[in-house]
C-alpha positions, 0 to 999 in steps of 0.5 A, spaced: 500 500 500 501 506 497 502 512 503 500 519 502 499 524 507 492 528 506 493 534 511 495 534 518 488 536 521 484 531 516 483 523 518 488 518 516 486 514 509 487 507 508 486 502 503 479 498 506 483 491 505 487 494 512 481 493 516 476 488 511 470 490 514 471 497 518 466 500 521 468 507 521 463 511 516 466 513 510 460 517 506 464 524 507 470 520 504 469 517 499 467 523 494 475 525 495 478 519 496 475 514 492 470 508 493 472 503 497 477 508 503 477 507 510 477 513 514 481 513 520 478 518 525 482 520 530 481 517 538 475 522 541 470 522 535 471 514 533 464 512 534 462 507 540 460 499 541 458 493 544 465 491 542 470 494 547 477 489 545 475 490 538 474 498 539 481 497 542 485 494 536 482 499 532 485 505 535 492 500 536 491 500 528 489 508 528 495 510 532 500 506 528 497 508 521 497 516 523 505 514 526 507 511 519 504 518 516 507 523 520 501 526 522 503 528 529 497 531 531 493 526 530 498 521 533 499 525 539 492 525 540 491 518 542 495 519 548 492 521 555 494 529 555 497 527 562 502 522 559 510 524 558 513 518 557 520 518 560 520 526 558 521 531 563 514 534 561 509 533 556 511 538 551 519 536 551 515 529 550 511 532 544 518 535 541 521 529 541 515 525 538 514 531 532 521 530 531 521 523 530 514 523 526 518 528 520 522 522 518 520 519 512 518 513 510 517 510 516 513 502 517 511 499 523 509 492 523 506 489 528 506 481 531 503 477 536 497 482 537 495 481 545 489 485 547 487 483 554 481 487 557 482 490 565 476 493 566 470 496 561 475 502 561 482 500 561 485 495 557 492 492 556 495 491 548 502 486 547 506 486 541 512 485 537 514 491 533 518 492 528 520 499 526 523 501 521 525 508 518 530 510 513 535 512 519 533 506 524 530 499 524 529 496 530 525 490 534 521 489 541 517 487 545 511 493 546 506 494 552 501 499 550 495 501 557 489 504 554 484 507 559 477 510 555 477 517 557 470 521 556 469 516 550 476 515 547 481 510 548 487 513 549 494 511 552 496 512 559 503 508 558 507 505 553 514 501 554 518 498 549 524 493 551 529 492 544 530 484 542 535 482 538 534 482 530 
């Protein structure tokens, strides 16, 4: 699949074969993009359901396509607004984080997704994952807590621990 960026403030578009059957509505999307897109909301107005897992592994993939895009206010949405992670502060995090995103050609792949619920709000994701960019590749264990906050799932900790390649 061929990336593009389509606008920092606009949704992320995908191919529907990411998802097969998405839920996402698409209307609004399909007169620009073409049938058959997928729009990938950001995290406070992805529409709610029954299926809380399901909701979870749909933000998982949402994150991790605005991360390959580089669009970084949608990327940095889907964290809790408290969350720093080993930064000094919120904004020295974001900082960082913007500066990673501008690097191109960035793919992430995931293996061994494991969604395991801890309540009807808070959940716990595990995977493998493999990063690559044009200056850097790498592989590790990721571990993502996701909290539902005013009806959005966002990340309240992240951790990541390098494997051997």
């Amino acid at each position: 699949m061929k990336k593009s960026r389509i606008g920092a403030r606009a949704a992320i578009a995908i191919a529907a074969a990411c998802f097969g059957a998405c839920a996402f509505p698409v209307a609004a999307a399909t007169s620009t993009l073409g049938a058959g897109a997928v729009v990938i909301l950001p995290p406070e107005t992805q529409p709610a359901s029954v299926d809380r897992r399901g909701e979870v592994e749909l933000a998982v993939q949402a994150w991790k396509l605005s991360w390959e895009l580089g669009e970084a206010d949608t990327y940095l949405r889907f964290y809790d607004p408290s969350f720093k992670g080993d930064a000094a502060s919120r904004t020295q995090w974001e900082q960082l984080r913007r500066a990673r995103l501008a690097h191109k050609d960035i793919e992430v792949r995931f293996e061994r997704l494991r969604t395991r619920m801890l309540g009807a709000d808070e959940a716990e994701v595990q995977f493998v994952q493999h990063y690559a960019s044009g200056q850097h590749r790498d592989m590790g264990d990721k571990r993502l807590r996701f909290q539902r906050i005013n009806g959005a799932w966002k990340i309240t900790q992240e951790s990541w621990k390098a494997r051997s390649q």
